[in-house]
N, C-alpha and C positions, 0 to 999 in steps of 0.2 A: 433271524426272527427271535427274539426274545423270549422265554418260558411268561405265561401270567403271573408265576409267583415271585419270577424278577419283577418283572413290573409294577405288581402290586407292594411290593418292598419297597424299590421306590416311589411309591408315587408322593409327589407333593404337590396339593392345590393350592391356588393361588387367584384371590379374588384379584380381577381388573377394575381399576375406579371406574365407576360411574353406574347408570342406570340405561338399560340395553332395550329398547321394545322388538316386537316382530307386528311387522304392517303386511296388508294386501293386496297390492296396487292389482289396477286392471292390466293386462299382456301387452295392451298397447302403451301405456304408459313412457313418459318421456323418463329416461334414470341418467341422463347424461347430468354430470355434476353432482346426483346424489354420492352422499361418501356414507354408504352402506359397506357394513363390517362383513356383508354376507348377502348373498341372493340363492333362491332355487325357484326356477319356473316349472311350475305346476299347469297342468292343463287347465287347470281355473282360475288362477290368478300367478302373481309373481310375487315371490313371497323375501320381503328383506329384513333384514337385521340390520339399526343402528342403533348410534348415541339418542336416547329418549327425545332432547333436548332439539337434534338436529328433525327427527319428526314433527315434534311438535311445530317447530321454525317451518315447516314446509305442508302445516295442515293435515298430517298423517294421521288415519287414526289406529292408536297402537292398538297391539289386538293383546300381546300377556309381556306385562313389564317384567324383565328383569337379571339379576346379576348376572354377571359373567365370569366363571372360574376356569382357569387353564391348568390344567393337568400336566406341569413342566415337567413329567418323565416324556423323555422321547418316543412315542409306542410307532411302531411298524403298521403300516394299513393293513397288512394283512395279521397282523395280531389277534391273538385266540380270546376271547372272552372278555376282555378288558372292559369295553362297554359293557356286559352283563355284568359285570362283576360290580362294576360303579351304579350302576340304573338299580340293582340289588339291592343295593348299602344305603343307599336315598329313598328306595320304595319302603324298607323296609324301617326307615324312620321318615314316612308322612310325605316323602319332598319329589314334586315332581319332576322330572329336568326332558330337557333340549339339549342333546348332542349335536355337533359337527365337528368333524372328524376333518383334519385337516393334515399336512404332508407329516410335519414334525409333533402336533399335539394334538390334542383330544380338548375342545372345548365346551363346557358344560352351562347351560343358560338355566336358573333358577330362580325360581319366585323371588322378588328382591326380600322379603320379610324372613326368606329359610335362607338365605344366606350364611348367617355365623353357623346356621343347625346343619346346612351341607357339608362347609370344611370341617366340621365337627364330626360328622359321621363319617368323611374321607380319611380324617387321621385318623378315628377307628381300623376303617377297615384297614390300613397299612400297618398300624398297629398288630393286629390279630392274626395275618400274615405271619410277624414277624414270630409276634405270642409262641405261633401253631408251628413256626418251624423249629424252637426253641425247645417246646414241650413234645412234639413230636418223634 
């Protein structure tokens, strides 16, 4: 497992094209052929992530549009703080996000309008890392 301050050294975000919704289907719902980026079933609904476009094609109504950023450092599931550390660096300039956490990376869903201000405030915080171990 990696220290956070590896991790946070490298990190690099990286916008995926396009525009990403989250919908609520009912439990019963048919998803056979949806090409959803993502699902979690909730006791109230089923809740999926796609392409905006492939929603809209199928009647969905989206519930919060937006970007998709992949955090291409490899982080370990069991990795210390990384998610606080990123949800920090974004709370703390304005930007709300949506983690899922995946085998190899860390994927961030963000208002599509905070977008350039997310990777912006993500190369900060690897920046300040580097800054603090410099000056440290």
């Amino acid at each position: 497992m990696q220290p956070l301050v590896s991790l946070l050294r490298s990190l690099n975000a990286v916008r995926q094209p396009g525009v990403y919704v989250y919908c609520a289907l009912p439990l019963e719902a048919d998803i056979s052929g949806l090409p959803a980026l993502a699902m979690f079933r909730e006791r109230e609904a089923l809740t999926v992530v796609l392409e905006e476009s492939e929603a809209l094609t199928r009647r969905l109504e989206p519930r919060f549009r937006a970007a998709w950023i992949t955090l291409s450092v490899y982080s370990d599931l069991e990795a210390v703080g990384l998610t606080a550390a990123v949800a920090r660096a974004l709370a703390d300039a304005g930007i709300s996000c949506n983690v899922i956490a995946a085998v190899h990376h860390d994927h961030l869903f963000v208002p599509v309008a905070a977008a350039d201000a997310a990777l912006a405030a993500l190369a900060r915080l690897g920046k300040n890392v580097i800054s603090d171990e410099n000056t440290g």
